[in-house]
LUMDO-883923 format. One record per residue: residue number from 1; x negated, y, z negated of N, C-alpha, C, O, CB in turn. Coordinates in Angstrom, 2 decimals. Glycine has a CB too. Example, Ala and Ser with C-alpha at 12.3 -4.5 7.8 and 13.67 -1.06 7.14 Angstrom:
  pos       nu       nv       nw      cau      cav      caw       cu       cv       cw       ou       ov       ow      cbu      cbv      cbw
    1   -13.19    -5.69    -7.80   -12.30    -4.50    -7.80   -13.20    -3.30    -7.80   -14.24    -3.32    -8.46   -11.31    -4.47    -9.05
    2   -12.85    -2.25    -7.08   -13.67    -1.06    -7.14   -12.90     0.03    -7.87   -13.41     1.14    -8.04   -14.08    -0.60    -5.72
This chain:
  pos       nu       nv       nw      cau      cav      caw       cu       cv       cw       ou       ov       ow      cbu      cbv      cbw
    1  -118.28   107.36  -333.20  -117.62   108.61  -333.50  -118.65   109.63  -334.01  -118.64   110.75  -333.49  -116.50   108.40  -334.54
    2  -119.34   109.41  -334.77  -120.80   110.19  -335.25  -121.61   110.14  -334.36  -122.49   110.94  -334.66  -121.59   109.67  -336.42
    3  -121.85   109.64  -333.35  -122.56   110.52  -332.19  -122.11   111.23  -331.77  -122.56   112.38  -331.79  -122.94   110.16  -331.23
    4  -120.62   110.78  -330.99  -120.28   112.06  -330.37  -119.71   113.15  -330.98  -119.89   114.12  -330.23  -119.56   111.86  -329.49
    5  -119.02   113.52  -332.11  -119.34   114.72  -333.16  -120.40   115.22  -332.99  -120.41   116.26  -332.33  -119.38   114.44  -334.50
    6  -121.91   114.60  -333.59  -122.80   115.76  -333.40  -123.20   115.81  -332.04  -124.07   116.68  -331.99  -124.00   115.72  -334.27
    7  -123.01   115.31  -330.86  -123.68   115.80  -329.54  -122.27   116.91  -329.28  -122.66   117.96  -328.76  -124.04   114.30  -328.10
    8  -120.57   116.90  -329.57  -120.47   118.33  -329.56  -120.63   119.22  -330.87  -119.94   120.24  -330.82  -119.23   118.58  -329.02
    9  -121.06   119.13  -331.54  -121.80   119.76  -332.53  -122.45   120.43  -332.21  -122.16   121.62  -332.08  -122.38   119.24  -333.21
   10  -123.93   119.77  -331.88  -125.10   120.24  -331.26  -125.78   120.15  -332.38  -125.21   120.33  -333.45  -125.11   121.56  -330.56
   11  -127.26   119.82  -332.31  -128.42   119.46  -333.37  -128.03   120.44  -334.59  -127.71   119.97  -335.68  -130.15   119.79  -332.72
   12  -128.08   122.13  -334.30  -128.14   123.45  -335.28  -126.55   123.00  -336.65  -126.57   122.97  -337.88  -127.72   125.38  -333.89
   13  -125.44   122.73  -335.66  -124.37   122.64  -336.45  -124.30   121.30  -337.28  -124.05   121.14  -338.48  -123.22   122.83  -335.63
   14  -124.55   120.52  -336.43  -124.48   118.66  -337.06  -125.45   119.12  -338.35  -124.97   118.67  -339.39  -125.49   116.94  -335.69
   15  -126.52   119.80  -338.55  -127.22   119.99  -339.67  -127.15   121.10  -340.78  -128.13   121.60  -341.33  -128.26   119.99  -339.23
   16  -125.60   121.44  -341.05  -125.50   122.33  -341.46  -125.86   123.52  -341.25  -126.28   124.32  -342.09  -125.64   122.12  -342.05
   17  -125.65   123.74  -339.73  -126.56   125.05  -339.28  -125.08   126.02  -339.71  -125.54   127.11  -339.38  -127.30   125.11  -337.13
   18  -124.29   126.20  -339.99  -123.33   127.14  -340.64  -123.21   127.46  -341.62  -122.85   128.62  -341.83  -122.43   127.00  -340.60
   19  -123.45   126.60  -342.64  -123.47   126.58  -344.02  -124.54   126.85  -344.47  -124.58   127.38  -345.59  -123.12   125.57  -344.55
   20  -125.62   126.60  -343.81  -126.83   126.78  -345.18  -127.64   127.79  -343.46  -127.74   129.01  -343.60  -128.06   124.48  -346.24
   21  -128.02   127.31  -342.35  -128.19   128.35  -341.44  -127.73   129.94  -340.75  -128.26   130.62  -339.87  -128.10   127.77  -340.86
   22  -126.79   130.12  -341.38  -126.07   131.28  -340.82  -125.76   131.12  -339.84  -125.79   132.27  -339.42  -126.53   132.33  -340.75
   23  -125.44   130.51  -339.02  -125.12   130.32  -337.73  -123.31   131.29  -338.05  -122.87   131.69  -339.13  -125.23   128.27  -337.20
   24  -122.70   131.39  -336.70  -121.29   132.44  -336.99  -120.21   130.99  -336.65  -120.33   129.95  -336.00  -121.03   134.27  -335.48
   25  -119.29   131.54  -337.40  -118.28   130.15  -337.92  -117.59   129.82  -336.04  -117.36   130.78  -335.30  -116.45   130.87  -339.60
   26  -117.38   128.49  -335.60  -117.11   128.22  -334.38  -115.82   127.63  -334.76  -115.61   127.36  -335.94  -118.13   127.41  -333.59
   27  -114.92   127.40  -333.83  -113.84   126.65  -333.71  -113.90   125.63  -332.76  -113.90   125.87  -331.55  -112.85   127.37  -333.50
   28  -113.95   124.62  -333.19  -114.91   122.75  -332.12  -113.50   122.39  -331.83  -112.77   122.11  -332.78  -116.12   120.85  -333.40
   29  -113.14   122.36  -330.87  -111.88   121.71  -330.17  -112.11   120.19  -329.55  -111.34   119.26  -329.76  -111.43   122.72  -328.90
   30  -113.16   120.12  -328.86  -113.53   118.77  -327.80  -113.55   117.58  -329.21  -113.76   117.70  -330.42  -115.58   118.96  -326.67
   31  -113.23   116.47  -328.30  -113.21   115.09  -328.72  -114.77   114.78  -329.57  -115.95   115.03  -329.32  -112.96   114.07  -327.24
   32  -113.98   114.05  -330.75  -113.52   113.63  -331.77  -112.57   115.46  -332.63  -111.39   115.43  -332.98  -115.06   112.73  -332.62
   33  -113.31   116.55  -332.76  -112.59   117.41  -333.07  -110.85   117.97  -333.06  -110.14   118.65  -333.80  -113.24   117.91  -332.62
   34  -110.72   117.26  -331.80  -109.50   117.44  -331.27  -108.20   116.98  -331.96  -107.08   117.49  -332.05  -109.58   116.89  -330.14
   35  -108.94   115.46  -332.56  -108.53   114.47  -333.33  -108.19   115.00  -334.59  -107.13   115.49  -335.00  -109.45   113.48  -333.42
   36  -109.39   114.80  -335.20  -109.53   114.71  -336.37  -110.40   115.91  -337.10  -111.04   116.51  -336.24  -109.98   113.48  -336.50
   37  -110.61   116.36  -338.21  -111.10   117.41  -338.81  -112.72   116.99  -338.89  -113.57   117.34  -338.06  -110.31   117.70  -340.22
   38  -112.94   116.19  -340.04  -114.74   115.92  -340.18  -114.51   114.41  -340.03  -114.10   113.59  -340.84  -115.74   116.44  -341.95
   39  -115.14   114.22  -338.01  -114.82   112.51  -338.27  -116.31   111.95  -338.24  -116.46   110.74  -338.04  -113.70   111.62  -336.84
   40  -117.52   112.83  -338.46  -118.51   111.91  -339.33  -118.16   111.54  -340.34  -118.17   110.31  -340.36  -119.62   112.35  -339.68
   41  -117.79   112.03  -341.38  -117.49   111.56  -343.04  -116.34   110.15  -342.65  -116.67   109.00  -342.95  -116.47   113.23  -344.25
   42  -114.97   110.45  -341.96  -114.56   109.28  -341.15  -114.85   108.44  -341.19  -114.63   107.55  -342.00  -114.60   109.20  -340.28
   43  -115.94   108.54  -339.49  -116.71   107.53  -339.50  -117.56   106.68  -340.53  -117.39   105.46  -340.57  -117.29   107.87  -338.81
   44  -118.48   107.30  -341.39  -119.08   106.72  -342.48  -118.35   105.91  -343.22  -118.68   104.77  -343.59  -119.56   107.57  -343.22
   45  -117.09   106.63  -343.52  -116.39   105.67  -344.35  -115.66   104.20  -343.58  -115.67   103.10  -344.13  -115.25   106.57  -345.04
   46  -115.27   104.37  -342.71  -114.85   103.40  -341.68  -116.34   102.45  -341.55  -116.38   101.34  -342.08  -114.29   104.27  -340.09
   47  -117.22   102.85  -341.01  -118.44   101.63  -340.79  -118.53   100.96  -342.36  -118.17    99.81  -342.59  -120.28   102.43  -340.24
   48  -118.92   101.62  -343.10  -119.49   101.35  -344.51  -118.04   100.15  -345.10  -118.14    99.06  -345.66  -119.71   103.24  -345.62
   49  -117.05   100.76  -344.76  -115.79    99.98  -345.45  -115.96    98.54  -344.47  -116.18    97.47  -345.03  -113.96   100.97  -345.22
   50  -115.83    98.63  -342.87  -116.22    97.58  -342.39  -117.40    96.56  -342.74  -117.17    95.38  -342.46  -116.30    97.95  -341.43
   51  -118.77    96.90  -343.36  -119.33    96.38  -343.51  -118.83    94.84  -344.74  -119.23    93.68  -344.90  -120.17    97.35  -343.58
   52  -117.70    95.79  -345.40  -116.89    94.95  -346.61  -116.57    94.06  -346.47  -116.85    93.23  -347.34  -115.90    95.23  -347.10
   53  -115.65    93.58  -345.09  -115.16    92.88  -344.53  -116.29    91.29  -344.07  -115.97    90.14  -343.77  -114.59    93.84  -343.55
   54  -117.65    91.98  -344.19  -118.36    90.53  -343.79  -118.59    89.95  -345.35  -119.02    90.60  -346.30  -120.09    90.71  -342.76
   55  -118.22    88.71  -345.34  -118.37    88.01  -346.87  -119.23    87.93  -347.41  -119.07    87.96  -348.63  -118.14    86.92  -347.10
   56  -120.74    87.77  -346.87  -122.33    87.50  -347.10  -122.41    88.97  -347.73  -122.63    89.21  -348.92  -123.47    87.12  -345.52
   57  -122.17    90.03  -346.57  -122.86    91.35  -347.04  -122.14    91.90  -348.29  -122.79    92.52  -349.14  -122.82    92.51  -345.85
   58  -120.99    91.70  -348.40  -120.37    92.18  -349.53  -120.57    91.33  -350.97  -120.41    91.76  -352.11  -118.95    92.26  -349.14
   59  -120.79    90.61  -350.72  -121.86    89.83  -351.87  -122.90    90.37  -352.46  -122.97    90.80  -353.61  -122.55    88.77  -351.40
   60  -123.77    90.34  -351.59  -124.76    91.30  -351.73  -125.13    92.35  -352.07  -126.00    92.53  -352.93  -125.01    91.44  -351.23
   61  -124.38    93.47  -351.29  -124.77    94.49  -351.10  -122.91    95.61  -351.33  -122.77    96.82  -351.14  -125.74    94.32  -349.50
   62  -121.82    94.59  -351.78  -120.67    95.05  -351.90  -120.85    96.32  -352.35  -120.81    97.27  -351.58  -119.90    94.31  -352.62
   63  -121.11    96.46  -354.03  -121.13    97.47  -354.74  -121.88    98.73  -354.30  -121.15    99.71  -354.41  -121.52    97.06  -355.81
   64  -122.66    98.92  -354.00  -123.32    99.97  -352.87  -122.52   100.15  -351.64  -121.89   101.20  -351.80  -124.78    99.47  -352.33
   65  -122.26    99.68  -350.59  -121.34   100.55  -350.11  -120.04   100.69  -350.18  -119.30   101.09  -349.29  -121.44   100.56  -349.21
   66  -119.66   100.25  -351.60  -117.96   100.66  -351.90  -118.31   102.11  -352.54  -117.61   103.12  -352.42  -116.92    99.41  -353.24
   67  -119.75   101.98  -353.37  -119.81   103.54  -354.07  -120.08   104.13  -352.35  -119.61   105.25  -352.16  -121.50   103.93  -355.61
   68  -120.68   103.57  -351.30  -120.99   105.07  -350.56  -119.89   105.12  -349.98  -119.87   106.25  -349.48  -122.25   105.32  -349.49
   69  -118.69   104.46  -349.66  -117.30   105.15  -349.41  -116.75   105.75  -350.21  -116.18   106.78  -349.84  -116.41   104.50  -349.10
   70  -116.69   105.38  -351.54  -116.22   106.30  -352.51  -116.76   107.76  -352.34  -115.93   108.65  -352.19  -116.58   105.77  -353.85
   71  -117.91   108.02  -352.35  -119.29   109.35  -352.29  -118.47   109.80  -351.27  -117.93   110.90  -351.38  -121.29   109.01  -351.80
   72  -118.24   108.85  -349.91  -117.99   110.11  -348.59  -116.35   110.24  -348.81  -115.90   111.22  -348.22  -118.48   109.45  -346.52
   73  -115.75   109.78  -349.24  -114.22   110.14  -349.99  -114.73   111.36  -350.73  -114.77   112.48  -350.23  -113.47   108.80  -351.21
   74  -115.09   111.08  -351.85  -115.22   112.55  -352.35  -115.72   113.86  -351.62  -115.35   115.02  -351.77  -116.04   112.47  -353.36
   75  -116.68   113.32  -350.76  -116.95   114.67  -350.05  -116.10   115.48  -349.20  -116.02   116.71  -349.19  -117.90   114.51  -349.32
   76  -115.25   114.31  -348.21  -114.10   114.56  -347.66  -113.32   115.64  -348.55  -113.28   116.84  -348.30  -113.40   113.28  -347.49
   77  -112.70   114.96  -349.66  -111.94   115.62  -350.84  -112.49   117.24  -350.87  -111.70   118.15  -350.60  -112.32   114.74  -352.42
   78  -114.22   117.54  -351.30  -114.47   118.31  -351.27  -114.67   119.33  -349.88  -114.51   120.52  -350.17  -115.10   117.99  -351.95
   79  -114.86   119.19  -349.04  -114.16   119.87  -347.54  -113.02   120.25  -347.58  -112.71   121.42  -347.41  -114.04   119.04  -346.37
   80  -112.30   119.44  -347.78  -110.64   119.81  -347.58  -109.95   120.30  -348.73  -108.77   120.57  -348.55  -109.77   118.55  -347.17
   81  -110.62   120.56  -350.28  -110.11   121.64  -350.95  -111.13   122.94  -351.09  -111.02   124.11  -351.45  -109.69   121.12  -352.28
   82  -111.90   122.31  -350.73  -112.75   123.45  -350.69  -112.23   124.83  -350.48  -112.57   125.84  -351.10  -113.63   123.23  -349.75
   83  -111.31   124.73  -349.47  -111.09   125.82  -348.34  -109.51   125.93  -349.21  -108.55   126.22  -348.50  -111.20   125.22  -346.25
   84  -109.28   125.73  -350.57  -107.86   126.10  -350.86  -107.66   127.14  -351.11  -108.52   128.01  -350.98  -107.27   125.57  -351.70
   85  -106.24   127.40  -351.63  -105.66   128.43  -351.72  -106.32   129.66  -352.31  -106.79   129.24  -353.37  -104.70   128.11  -352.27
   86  -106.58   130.85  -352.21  -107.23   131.90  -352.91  -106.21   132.70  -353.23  -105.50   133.11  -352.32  -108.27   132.61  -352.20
   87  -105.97   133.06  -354.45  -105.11   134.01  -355.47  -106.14   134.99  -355.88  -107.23   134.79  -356.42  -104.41   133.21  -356.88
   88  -105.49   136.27  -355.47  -106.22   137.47  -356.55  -106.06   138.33  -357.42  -105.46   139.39  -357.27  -106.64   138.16  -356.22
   89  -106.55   137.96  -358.35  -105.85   138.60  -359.68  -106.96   139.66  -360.27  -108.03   139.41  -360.83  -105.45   137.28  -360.96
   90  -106.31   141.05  -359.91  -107.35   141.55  -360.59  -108.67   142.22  -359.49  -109.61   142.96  -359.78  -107.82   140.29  -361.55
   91  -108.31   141.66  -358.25  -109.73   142.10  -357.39  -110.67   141.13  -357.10  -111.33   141.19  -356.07  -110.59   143.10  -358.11
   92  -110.83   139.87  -358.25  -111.45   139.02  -358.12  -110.19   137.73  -357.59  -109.00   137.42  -357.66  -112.32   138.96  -359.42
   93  -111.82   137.22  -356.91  -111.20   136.50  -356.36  -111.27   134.51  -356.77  -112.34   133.93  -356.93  -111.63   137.03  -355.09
   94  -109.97   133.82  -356.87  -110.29   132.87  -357.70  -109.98   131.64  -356.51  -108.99   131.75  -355.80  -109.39   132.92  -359.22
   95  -110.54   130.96  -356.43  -110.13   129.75  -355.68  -110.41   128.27  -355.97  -111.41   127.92  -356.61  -110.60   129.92  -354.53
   96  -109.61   127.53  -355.54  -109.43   125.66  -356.78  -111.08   125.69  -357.31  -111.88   124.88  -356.85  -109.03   123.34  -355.40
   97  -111.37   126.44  -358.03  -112.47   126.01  -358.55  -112.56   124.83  -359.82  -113.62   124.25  -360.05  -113.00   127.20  -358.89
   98  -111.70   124.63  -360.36  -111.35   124.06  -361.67  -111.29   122.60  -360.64  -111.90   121.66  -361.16  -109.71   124.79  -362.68
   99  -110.75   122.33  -359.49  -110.31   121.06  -358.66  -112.17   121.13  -358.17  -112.98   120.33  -358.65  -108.66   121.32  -357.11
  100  -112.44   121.87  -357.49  -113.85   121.36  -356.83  -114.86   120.68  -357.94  -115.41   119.58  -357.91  -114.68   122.73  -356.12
  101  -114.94   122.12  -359.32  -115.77   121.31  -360.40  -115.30   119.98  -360.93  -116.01   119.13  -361.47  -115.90   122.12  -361.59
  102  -114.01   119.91  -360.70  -114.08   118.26  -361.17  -114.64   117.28  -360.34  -115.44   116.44  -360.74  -112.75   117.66  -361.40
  103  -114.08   117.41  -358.70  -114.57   116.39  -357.58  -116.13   116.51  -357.96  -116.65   115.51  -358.43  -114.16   116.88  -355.78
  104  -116.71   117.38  -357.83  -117.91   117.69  -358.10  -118.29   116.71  -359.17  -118.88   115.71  -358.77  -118.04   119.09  -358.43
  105  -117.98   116.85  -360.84  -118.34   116.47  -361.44  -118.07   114.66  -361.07  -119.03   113.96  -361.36  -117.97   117.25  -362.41
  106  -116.87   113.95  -360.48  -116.94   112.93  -360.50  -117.99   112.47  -359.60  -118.75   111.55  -359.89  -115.88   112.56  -360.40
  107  -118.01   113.24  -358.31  -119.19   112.82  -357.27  -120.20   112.65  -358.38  -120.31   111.50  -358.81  -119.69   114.04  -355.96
  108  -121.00   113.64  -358.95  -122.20   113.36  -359.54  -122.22   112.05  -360.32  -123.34   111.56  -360.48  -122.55   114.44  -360.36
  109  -121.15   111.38  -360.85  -120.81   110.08  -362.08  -121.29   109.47  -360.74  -122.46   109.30  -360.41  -118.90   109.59  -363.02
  110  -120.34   109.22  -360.12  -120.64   108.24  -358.98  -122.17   108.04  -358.19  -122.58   106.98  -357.72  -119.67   108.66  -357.93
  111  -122.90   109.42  -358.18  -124.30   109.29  -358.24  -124.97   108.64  -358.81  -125.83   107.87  -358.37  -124.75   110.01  -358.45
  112  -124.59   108.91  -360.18  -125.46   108.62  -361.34  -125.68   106.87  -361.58  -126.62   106.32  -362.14  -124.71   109.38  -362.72
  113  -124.26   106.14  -360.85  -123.44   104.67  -360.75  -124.18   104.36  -359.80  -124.61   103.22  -359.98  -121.77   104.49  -360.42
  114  -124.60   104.88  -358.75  -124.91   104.17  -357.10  -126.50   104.07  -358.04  -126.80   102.90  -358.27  -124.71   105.51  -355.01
  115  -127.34   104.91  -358.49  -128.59   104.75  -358.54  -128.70   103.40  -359.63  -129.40   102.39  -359.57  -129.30   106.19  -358.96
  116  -127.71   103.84  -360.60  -127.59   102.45  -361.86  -127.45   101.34  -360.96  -127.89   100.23  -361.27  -126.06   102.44  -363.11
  117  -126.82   101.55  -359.83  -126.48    99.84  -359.13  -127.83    99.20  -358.53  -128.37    98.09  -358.45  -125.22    99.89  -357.57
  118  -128.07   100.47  -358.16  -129.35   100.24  -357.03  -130.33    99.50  -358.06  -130.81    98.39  -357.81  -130.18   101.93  -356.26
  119  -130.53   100.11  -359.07  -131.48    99.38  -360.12  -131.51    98.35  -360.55  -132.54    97.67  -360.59  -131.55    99.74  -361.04
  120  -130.21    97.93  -361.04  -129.48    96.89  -361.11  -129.42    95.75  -360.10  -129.42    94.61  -360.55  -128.45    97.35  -361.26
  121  -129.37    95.95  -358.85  -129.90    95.17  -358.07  -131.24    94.95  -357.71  -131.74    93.84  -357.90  -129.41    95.36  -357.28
  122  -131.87    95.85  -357.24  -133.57    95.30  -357.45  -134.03    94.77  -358.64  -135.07    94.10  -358.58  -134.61    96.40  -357.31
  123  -133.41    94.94  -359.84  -133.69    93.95  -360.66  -133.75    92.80  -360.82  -134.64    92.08  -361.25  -133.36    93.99  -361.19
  124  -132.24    92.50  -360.26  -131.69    90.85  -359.57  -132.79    90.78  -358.98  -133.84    90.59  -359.61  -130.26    90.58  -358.41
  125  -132.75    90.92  -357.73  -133.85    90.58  -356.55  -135.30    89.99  -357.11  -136.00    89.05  -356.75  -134.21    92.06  -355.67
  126  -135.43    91.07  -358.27  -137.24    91.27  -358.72  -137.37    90.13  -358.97  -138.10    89.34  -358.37  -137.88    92.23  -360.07
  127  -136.38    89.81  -360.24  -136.27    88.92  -360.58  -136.36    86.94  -360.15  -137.04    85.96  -360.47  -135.56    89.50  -360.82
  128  -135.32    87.22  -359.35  -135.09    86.17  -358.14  -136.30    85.91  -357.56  -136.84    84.87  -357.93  -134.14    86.65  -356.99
  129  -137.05    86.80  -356.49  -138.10    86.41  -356.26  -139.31    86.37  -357.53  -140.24    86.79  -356.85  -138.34    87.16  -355.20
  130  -139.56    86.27  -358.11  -140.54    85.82  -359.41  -139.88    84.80  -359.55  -140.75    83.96  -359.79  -140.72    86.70  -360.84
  131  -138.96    84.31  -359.57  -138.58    82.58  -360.00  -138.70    81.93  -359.10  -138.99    80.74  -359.21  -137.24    82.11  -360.46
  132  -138.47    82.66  -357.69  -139.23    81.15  -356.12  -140.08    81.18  -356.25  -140.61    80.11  -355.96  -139.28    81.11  -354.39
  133  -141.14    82.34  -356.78  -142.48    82.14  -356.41  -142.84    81.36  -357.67  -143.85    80.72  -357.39  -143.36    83.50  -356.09
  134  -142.56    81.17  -358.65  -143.35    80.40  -359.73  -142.77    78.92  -360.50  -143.45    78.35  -361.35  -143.53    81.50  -360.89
């Protein structure tokens, strides 16, 4: 599904060429679009959640990609309120900002958790191997 998203994407858009490139806002109709709204993030979460399902790897390596489904959940989250409701009071203009800074703020916890894990596991590991070898 994440290939074919960005091959109709195209290299400029698949890389944030709208958001951070200026590129002019498109409307993507063709397959996976047709479907679904952002089915890279989807996809990510679908492979990564599948990976769960094998018993060895989720042993292993469980806690890391339950946080990176969690991460692409939140991002999802953040796409799809992103774009909420705008009320104007006053001229200015206010929109779920109070909802994004929170997703926001939890994404970053969950950052802060994936790197603690990551550490946390190469520790194991470090560890582990220094006791076969000696």
């Amino acid at each position: 599904m994440n290939l074919r998203a960005a091959s109709v994407l195209g290299l400029d858009r698949t890389y944030y060429g709208h958001e951070v490139g200026g590129l002019p806002p498109e409307k993507i109709t063709a397959f996976p679009y047709s479907l679904i709204a952002h089915p890279m993030i989807v996809g990510n979460v679908a492979a990564f959640g599948g990976t769960l399902l094998n018993p060895d790897f989720a042993r292993q390596w469980g806690p890391l990609a339950a946080l990176h489904v969690a991460l692409n959940i939140g991002l999802l989250a953040m796409e799809l309120l992103g774009r909420g409701p705008v009320v104007r009071i006053g001229g200015a203009l206010i929109f779920a900002g109070l909802l994004a800074a929170a997703i926001t703020l939890v994404n970053a916890l969950l950052g802060a958790a994936a790197v603690a894990c990551a550490l946390i596991l190469y520790r194991c590991y470090a560890q582990e191997t220094a006791r076969r070898a000696s």
